[in-house]
C-alpha positions in Angstrom: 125.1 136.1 132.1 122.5 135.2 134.6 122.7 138.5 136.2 126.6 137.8 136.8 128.8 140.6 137.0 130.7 141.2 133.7 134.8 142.0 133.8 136.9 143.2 130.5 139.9 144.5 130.3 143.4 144.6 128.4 145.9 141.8 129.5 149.5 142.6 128.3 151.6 139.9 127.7 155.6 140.8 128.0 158.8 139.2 128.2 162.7 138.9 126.5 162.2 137.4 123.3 162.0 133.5 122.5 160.3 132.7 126.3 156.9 131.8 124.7 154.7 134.7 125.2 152.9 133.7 121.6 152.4 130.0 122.5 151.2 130.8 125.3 148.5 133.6 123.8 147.1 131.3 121.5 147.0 128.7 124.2 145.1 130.9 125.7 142.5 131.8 123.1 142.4 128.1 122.2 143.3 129.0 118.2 146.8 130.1 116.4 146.3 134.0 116.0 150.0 134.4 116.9 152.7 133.3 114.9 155.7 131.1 116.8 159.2 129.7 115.6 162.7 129.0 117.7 164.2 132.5 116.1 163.5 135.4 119.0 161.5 138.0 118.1 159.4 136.6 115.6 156.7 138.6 116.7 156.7 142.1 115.7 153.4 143.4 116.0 150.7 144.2 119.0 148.6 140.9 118.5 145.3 141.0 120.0 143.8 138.1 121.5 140.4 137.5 122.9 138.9 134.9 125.5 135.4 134.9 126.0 134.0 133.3 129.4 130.6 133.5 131.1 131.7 136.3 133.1 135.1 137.8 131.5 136.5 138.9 128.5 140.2 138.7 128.9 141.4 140.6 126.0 145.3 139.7 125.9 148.0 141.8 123.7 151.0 139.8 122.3 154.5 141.8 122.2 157.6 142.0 120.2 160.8 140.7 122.9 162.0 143.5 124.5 165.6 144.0 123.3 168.2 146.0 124.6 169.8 146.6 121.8 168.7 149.9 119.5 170.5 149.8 116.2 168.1 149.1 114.1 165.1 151.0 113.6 162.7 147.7 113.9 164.0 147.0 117.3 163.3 150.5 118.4 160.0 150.4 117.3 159.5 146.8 119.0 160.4 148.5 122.5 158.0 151.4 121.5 155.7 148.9 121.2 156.2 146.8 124.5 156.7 150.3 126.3 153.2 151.8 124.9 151.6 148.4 126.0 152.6 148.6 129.3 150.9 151.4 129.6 147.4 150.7 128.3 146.6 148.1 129.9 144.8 146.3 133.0 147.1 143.4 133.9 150.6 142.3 132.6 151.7 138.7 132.8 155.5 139.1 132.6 156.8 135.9 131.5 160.0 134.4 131.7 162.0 131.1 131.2 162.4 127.9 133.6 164.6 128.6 136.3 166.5 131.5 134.3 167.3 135.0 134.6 169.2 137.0 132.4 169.8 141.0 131.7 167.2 141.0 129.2 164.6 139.7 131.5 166.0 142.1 134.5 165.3 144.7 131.6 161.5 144.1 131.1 161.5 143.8 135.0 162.6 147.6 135.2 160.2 148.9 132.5 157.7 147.1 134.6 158.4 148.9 137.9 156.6 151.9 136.3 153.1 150.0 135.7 150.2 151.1 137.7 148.5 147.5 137.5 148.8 144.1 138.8 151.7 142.4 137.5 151.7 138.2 137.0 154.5 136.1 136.9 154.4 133.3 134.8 157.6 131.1 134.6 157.3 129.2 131.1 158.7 125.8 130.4 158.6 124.7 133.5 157.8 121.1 131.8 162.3 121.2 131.0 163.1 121.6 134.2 164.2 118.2 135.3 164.9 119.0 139.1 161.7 120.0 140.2 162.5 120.4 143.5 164.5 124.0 142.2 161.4 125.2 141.2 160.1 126.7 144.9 163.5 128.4 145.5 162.9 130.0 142.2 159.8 131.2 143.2 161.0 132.4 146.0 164.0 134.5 144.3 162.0 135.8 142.0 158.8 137.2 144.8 161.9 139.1 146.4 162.3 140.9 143.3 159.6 142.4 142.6 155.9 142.5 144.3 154.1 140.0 142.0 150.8 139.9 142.2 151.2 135.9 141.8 153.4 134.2 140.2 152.7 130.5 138.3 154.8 128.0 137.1 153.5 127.1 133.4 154.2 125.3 130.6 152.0 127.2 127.6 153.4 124.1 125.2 151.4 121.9 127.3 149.1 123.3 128.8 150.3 123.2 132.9 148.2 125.5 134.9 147.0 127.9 132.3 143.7 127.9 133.8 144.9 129.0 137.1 146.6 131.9 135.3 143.5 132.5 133.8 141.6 132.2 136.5 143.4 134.7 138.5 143.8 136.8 135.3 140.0 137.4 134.8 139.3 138.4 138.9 141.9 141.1 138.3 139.8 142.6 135.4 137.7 145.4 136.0 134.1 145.1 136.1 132.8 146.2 132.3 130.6 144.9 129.6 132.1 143.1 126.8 134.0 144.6 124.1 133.7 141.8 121.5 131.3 139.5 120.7 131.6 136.0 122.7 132.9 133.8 119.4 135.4 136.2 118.4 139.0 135.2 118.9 140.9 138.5 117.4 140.5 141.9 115.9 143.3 140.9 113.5 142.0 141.1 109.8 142.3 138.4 107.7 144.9 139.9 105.5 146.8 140.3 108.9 146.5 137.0 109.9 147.5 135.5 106.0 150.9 137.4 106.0 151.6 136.5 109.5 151.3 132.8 109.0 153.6 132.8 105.3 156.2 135.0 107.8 155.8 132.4 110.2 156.6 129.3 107.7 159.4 131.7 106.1 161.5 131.9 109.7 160.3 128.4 110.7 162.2 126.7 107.4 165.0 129.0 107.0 166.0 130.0 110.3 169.3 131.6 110.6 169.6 131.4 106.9 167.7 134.5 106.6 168.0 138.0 108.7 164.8 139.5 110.4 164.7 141.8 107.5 162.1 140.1 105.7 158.4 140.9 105.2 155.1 139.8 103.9 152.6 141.9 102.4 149.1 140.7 101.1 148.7 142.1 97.4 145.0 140.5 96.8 142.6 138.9 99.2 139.1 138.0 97.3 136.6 135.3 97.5 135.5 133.8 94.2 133.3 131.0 94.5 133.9 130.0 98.3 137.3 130.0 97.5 140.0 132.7 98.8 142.2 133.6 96.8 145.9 135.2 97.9 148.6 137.2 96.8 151.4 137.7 98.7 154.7 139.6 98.1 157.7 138.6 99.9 160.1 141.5 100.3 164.3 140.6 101.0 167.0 143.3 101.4 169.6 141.4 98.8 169.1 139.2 95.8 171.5 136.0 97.9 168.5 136.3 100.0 166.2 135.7 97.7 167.5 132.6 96.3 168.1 131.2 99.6 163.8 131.4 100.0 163.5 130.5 96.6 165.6 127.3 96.7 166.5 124.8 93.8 163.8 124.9 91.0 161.7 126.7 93.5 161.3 124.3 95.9 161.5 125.7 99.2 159.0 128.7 98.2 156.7 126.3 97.4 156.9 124.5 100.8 156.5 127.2 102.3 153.3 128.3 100.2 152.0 124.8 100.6 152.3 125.0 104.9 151.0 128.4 104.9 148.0 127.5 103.1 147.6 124.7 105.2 147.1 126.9 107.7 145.3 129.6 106.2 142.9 127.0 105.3 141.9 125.7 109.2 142.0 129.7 110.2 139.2 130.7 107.9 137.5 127.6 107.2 137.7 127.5 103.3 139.7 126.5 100.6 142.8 129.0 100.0 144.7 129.7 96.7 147.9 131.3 97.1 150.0 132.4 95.1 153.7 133.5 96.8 156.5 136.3 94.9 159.3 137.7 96.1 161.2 141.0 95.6 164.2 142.3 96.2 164.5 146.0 98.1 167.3 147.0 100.0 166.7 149.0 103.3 163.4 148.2 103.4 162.6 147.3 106.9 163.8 151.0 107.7 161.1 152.9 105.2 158.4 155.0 107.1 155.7 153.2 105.4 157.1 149.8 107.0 157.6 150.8 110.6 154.4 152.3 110.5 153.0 149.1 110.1 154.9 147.7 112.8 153.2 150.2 115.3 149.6 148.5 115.3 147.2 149.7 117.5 144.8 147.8 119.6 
């Protein structure tokens, strides 16, 4: 690093769900390691996301929405997860949506006024806000809310002033030799990374049709002759819900096998066979073995 100095550190990424905190992580790592759809709170897990410069290592955690409501038992462990985070890491970037403000996003704001580190604001979408001239009042609202260490207008769909967010991102790292090596994107495994993107094609095609209460596990990951070839077990809570991803002479499970493997395919660079079932178990987002999962580490 031509005698540089070097800056790592853990970069939380927080915010009410649905206000693009995955686009804008995989925008940042310049690959898909983060799955996205319109539904809030698609992402459930801690997703780990790393961006290699000449002189920083910006290793950026992806969280669940924070939601306000604690009913269920994934939604408590999705605030467990955001309110763990928050306390690990280095920087947060908080971000939140055009020119709004709602009770969810004055919720993260609170959970934020404990954090010992710098906190960015990053206002997403800013690319939909037709009046632009009601973006500097905005700004100004929200710097008398709380003591931002800067706060950015973005749009993480296209690409608006990430690297000034980045920028000021990596000066607020502390000085510390890498943790990864420079070409490496994630510290998701494969098998991760497989069942995410068949759960992201599952909520992108069915949407409300189907609840949250739907999972992927990965039954068999091998290579056999340059080829990979998956296994992956779709679990629902009722058997309605399993025609519904099923569809008419299983046609939607195959479209959603055939876009997942799409995409498996450019992620690991080879050819994929999958091979998609699904199963019906009732209750099964609340079993200890489940929301265990959920709790990834970093």
């Amino acid at each position: 690093m031509n005698g540089q100095v070097s800056r790592c550190g853990h970069v939380a990424i927080v915010g009410r769900p649905n206000v693009g905190k995955s686009t804008l992580l995989n925008h940042l790592v310049r690959q898909k390691i983060s799955i996205t759809s319109r539904k809030p709170q698609t992402t459930r897990n801690r997703i780990l996301g790393i961006s290699t410069s000449e002189a920083a290592q910006c290793l950026y955690v992806d969280t669940p929405g924070l939601d306000r409501r604690h009913g269920k038992a994934i939604n408590r462990v999705m605030n467990e997860t955001v309110m763990s985070v928050v306390g690990e890491v280095d920087v947060i970037v908080f971000v939140t949506e055009r020119l709004l403000w709602r009770e969810e996003d004055e919720t993260v704001l609170d959970a934020l006024r404990h954090a010992r580190v710098p906190v960015l604001l990053a206002i997403n979408k800013v690319d939909q806000v037709e009046d632009k001239s009601r973006l500097l009042p905005h700004i100004e609202r929200m710097s008398e809310r709380y003591d931002f260490a800067e706060i950015f207008p973005v749009s993480a769909l296209g690409g608006h002033n990430l690297e000034m967010l980045e920028r000021k991102v990596c000066e607020l790292l502390p000085e510390s030799p890498f943790l990864f090596p420079a070409d490496q994107v994630t510290d998701a495994s494969s098998r991760f990374l497989a069942a995410e993107l068949i759960r992201e094609k599952i909520t992108r095609q069915l949407g409300d049709e189907l609840p949250y209460e739907v999972t992927v596990e990965i039954e068999k990951f091998s290579t056999e002759g340059g080829v990979i070839h998956i296994l992956a077990l779709i679990t629902v809570d009722k058997k309605g819900q399993k025609r519904i991803l099923i569809g008419d002479g299983g046609k939607r499970l195959k479209q959603i096998g055939s876009a997942a493997r799409k995409d498996m395919e450019s992620a690991f660079e080879s050819k994929v066979m999958l091979e998609l079932w699904v199963k019906v178990r009732g209750g099964h987002m609340n079993e200890a073995r489940v929301l265990k999962s959920l709790r990834g580490a970093f």
